[in-house]
Backbone as CSV, one residue per row, in Angstrom:
resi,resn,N_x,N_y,N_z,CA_x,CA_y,CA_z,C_x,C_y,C_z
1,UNK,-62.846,127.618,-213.710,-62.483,126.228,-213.624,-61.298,126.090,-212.668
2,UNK,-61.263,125.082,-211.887,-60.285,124.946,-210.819,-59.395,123.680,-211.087
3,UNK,-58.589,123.872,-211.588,-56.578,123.077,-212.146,-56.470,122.151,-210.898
4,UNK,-56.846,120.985,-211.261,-56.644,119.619,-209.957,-55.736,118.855,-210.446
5,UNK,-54.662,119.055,-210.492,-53.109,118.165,-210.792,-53.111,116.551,-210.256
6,UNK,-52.632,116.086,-211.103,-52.198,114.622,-209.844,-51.558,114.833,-209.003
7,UNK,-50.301,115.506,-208.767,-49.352,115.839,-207.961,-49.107,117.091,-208.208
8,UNK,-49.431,118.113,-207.219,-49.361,119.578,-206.815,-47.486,119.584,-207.307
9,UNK,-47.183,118.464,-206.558,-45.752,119.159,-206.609,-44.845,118.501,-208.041
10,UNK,-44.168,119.107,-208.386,-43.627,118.522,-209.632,-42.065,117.783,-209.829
11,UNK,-41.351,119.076,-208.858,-39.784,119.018,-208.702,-39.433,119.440,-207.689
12,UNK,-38.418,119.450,-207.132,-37.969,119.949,-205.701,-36.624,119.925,-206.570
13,UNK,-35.644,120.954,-205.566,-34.576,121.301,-205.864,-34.067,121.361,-204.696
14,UNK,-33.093,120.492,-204.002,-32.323,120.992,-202.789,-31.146,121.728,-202.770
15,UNK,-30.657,122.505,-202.437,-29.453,123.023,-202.529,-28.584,122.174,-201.465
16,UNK,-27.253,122.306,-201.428,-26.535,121.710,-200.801,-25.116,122.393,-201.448
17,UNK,-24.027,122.422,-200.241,-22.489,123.224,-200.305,-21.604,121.930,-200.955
18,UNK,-21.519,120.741,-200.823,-20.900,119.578,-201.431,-21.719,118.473,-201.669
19,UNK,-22.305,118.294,-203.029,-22.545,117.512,-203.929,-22.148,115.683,-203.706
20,UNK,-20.829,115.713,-203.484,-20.303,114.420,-203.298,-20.920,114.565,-201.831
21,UNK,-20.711,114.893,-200.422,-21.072,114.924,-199.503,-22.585,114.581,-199.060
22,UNK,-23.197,115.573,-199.894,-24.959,115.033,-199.675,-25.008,113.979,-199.844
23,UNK,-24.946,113.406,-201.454,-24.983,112.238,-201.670,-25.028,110.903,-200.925
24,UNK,-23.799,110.797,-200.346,-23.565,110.626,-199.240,-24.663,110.695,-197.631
25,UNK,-24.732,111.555,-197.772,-26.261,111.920,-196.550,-27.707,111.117,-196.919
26,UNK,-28.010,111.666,-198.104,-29.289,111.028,-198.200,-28.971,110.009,-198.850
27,UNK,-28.007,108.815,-199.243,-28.133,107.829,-199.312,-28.052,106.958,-198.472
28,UNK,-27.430,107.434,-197.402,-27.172,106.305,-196.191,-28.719,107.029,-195.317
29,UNK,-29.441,107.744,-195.076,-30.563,108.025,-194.588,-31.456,107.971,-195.572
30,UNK,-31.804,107.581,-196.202,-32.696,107.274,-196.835,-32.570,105.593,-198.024
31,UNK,-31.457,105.280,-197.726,-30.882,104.453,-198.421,-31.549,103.992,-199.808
32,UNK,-31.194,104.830,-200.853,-31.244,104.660,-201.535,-30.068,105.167,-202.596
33,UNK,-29.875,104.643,-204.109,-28.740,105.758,-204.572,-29.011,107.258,-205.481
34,UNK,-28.385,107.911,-204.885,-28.486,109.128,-205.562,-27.993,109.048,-207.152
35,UNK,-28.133,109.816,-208.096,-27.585,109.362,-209.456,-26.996,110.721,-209.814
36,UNK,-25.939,110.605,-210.015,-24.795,111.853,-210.417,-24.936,112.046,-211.839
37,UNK,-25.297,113.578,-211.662,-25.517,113.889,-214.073,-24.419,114.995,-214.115
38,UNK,-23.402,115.193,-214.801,-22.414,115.884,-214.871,-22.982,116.570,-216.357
39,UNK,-24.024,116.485,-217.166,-24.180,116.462,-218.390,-23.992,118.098,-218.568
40,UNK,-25.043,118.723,-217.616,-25.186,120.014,-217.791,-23.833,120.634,-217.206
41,UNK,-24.423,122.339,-217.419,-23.097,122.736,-216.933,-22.749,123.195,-215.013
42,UNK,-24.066,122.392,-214.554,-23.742,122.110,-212.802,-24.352,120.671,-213.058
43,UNK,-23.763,120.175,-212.096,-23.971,118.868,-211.829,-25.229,118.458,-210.696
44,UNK,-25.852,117.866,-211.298,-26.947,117.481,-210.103,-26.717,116.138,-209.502
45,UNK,-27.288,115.652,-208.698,-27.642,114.327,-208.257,-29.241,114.148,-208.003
46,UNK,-29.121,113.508,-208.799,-31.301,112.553,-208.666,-31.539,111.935,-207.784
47,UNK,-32.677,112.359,-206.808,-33.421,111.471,-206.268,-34.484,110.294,-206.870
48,UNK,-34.109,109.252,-206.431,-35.645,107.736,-207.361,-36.497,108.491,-207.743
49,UNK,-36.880,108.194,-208.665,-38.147,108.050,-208.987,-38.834,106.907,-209.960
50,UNK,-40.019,106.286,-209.879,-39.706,104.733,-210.769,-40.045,104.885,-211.802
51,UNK,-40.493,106.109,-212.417,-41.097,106.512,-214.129,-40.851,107.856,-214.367
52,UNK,-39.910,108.255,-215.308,-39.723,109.587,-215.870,-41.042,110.163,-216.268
53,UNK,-41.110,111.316,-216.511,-41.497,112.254,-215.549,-42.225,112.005,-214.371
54,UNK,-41.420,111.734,-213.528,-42.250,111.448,-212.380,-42.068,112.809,-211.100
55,UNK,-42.875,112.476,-210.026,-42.587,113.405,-208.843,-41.303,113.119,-207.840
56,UNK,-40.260,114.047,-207.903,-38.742,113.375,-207.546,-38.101,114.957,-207.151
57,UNK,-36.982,115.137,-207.293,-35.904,116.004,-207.592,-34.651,115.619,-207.330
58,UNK,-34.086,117.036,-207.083,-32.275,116.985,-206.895,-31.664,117.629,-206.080
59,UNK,-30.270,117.264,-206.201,-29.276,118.255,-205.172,-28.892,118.511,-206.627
60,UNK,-28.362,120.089,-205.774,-27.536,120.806,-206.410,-26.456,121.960,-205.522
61,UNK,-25.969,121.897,-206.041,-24.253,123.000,-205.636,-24.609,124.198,-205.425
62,UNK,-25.601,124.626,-204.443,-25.895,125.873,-204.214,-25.749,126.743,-202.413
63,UNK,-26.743,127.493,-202.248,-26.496,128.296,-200.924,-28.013,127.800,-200.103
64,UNK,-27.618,126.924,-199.224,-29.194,126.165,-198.648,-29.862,127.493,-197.810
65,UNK,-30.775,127.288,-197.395,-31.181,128.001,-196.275,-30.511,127.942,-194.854
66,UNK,-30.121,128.957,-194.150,-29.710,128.208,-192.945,-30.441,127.951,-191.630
67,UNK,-30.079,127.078,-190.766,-30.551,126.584,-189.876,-32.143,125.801,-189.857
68,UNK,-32.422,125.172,-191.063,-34.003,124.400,-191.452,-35.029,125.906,-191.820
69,UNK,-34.249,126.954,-191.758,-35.531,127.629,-192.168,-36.239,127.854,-193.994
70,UNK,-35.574,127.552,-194.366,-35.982,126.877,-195.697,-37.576,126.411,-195.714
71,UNK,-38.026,125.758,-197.096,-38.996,125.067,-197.050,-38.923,123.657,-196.692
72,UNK,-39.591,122.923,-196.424,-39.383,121.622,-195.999,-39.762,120.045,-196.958
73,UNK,-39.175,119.417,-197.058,-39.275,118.740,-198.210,-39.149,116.861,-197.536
74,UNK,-40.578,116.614,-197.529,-40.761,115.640,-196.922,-40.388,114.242,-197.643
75,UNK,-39.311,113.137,-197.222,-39.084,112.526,-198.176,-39.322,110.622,-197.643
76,UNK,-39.972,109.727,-198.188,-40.293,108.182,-197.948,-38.421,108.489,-197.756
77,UNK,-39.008,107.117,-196.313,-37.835,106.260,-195.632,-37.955,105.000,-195.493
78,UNK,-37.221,104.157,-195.711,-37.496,102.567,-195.618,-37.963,102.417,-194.186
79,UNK,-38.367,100.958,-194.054,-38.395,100.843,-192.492,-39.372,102.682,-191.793
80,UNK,-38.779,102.336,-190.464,-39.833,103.574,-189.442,-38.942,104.792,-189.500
81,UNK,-39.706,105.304,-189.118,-39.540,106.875,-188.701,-38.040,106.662,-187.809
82,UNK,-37.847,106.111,-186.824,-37.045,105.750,-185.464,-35.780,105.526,-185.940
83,UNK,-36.131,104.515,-187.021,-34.761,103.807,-187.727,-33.957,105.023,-187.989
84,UNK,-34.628,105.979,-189.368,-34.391,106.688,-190.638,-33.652,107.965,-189.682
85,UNK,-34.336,108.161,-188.651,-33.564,109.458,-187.555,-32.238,108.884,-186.823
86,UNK,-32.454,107.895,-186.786,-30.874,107.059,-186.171,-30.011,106.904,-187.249
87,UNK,-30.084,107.307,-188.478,-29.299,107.251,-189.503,-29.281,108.940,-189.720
88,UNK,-29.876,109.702,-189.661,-29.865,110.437,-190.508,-29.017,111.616,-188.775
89,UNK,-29.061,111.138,-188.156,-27.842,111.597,-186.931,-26.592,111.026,-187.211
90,UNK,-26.792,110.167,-187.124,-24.875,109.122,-187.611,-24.346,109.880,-188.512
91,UNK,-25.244,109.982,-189.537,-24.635,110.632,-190.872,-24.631,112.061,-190.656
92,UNK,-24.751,112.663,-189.499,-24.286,114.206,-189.226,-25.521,115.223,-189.456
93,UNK,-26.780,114.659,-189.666,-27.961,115.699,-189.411,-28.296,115.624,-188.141
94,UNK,-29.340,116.549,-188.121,-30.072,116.733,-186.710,-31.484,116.269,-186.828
95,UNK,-32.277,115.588,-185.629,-33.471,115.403,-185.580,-34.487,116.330,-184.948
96,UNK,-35.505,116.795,-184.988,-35.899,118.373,-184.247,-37.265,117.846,-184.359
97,UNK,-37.393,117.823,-182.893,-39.491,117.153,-182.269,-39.624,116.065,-182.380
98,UNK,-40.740,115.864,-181.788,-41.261,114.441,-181.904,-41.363,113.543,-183.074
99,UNK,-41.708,112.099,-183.017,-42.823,111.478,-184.449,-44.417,112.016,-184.438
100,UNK,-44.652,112.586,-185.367,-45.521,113.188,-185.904,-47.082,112.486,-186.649
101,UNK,-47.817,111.566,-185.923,-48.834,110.691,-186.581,-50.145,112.194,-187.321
102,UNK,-49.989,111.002,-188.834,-50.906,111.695,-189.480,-51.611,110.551,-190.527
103,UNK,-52.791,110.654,-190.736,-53.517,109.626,-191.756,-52.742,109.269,-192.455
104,UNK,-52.060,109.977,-193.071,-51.307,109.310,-194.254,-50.134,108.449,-193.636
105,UNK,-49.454,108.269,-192.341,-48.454,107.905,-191.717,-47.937,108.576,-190.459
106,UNK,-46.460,108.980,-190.864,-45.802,109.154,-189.538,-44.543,109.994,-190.452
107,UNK,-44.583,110.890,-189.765,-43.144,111.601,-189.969,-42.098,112.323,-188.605
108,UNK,-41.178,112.776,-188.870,-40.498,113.579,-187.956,-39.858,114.731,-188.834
109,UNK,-39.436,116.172,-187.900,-38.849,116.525,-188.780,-37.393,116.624,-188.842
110,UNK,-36.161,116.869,-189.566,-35.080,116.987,-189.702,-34.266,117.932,-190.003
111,UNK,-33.133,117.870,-190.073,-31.910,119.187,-190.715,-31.007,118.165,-191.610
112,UNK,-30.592,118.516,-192.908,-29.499,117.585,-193.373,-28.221,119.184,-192.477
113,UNK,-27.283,118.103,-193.253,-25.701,119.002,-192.728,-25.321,119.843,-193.223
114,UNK,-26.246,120.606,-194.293,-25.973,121.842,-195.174,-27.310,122.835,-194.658
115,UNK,-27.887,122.353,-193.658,-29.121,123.305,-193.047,-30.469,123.181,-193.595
116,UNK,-30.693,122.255,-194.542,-31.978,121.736,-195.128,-33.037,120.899,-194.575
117,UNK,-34.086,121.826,-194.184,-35.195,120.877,-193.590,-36.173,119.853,-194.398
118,UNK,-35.937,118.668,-193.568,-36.215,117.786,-193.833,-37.629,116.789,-193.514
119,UNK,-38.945,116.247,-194.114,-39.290,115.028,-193.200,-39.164,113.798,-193.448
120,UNK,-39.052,113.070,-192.599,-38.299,111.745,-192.662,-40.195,110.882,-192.631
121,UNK,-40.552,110.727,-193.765,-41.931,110.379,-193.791,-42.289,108.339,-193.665
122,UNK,-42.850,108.142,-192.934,-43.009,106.767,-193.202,-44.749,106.581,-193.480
123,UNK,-44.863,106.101,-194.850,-46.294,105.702,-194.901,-47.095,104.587,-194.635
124,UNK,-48.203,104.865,-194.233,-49.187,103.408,-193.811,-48.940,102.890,-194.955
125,UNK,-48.667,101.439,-193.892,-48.294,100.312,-195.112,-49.888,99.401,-195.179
């Protein structure tokens, strides 16, 4: 029998060197707010998601990969592709290749400022 999930993926975990700092990153590039949990004994920050258990993750206070060679963790951007890379430079990442057309939309790919590759995904609306 062959295991057909709704969503292959479940959680993502980003690492990142400052916590307050990311935050910071992917909220102004992706504009949305990150949500700070101090509960445990490391602190994460949540990415949206609009229904618990849902498909989402976090930052956390760890050792990223360096230079995007990591895995890549493609994430919805308001507005276009164009916009979300003009933010996500301001705010001190890097943009790396073209926009990327695919059925499902449009992406590019990225670096946040702790070396985490990124895609900056925009879907057919």
């Amino acid at each position: 029998m062959t295991f057909t999930p709704e969503n292959a993926l479940v959680w993502c975990e980003i690492p990142v060197l400052d916590i307050e700092k990311a935050m910071a990153f992917y909220d102004t590039v992706f504009q949305y707010e990150t949500i700070l949990d101090e509960s445990s004994p490391n602190a994460v920050a949540f990415l949206p998601m609009t229904q618990p258990p849902g498909t989402a993750g976090h930052l956390y206070e760890g050792k990223p990969a360096s230079d995007g060679r990591g895995p890549t963790v493609h994430l919805a951007v308001p507005g276009t592709v164009e916009e979300a890379a003009g933010r996500c430079q301001s705010a001190g990442g890097k943009v790396a290749g073209p926009v990327i057309e695919i059925p499902a939309g449009r992406f590019q790919y990225a670096v946040d400022p702790d070396g985490n590759s990124l895609g900056l995904f925009e879907g057919n609306k």
